[in-house]
C-alpha positions in Angstrom: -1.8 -3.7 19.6 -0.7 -1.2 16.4 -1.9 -2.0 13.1 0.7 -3.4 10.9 1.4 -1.6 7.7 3.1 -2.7 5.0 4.5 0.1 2.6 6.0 -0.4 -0.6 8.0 1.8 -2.9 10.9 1.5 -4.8 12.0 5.2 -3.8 13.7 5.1 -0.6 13.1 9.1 0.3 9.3 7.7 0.1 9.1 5.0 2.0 11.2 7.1 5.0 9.1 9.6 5.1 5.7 7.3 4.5 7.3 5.5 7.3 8.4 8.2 9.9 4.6 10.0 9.4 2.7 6.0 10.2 4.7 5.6 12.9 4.2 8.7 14.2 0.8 7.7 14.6 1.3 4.5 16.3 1.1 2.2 13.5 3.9 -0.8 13.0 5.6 -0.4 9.8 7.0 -3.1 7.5 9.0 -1.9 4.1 9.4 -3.1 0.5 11.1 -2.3 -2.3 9.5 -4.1 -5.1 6.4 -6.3 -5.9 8.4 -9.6 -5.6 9.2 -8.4 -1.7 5.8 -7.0 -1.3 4.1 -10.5 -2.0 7.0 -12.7 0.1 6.9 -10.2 3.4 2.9 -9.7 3.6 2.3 -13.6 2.9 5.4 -14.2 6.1 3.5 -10.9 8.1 0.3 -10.5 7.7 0.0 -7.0 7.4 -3.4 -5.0 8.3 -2.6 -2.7 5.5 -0.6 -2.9 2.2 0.1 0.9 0.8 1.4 -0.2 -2.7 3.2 2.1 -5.5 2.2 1.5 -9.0 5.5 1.6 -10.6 8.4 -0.7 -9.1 11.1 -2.5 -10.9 10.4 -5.8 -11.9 6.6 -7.4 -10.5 4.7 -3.7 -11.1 2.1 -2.8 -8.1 -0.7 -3.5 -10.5 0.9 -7.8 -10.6 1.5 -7.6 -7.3 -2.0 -6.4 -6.5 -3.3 -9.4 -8.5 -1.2 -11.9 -7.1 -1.8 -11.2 -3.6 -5.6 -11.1 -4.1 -5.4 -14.7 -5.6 -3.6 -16.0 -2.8 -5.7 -17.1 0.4 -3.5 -15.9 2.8 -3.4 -12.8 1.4 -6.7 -11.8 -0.5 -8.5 -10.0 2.6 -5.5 -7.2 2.9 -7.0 -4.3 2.1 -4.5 -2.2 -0.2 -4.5 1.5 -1.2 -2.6 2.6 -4.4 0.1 4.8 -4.4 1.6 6.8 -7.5 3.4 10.0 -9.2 1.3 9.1 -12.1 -2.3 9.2 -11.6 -4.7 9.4 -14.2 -8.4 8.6 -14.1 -8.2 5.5 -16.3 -5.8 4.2 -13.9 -7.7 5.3 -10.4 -10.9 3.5 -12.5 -8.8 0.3 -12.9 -7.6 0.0 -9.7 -10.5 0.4 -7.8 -12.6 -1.7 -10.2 -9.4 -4.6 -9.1 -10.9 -3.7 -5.6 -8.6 -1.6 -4.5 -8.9 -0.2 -0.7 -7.7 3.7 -1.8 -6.0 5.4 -4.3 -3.4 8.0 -3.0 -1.7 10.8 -5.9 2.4 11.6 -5.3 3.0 13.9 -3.8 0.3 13.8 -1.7 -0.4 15.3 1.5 0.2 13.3 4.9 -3.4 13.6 6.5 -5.2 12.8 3.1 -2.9 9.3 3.2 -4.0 8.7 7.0 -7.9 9.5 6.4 -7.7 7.1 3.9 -5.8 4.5 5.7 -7.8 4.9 9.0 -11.3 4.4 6.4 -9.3 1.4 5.1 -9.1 -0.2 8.7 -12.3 0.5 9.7 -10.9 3.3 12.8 -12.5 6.6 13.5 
């Protein structure tokens, strides 16, 4: 059975191609556009992964990140970071929150699937 990722960005041109490169390699792929949506669809899916983007219109990535690791249903989702603003006080606080990876826009597709594959715990 695929591993179901959830991917959330509020850029549509992101989240197609994020999408179309996953499932490409056989993952099952779930879409947000915001933090509120992220929180409602992994609580009703269960994803294996959430990628997440940092800045989204109203509940941030950071908030949304917080909010599903207070949550039972949702804590044990590992969740890697994605943004076109890295800088290393943000890649400290994130993975000091516990965050799974942090990914840098744009980035490059197999750096994003190492990542995720070391984030599920596949070869």
């Amino acid at each position: 059975m695929p591993k179901k990722i959830l991917v959330a960005d509020d850029e549509e041109h992101v989240l197609k191609l994020i999408s179309a490169r996953l499932k490409a390699n056989s993952y099952e792929i779930i879409t947000a556009i915001d933090g509120k949506e992220v929180i409602k669809k992994a609580v009703e899916e269960k994803p294996d992964l959430i990628i997440l983007d940092i800045i989204m219109p109203g509940i941030d990535g950071i908030n949304a990140f917080e909010n599903l690791k207070k949550t039972e249903e949702t804590a044990s989702i590992p969740i890697i970071f994605i943004t076109a603003f890295p800088s290393e006080e943000l890649r400290h606080k994130i993975f000091e929150l516990g965050a799974a990876g942090f990914v840098s826009k744009p980035f490059e597709a197999e750096d994003l699937l190492a990542k995720i594959k070391r984030a599920l715990g596949q070869p």
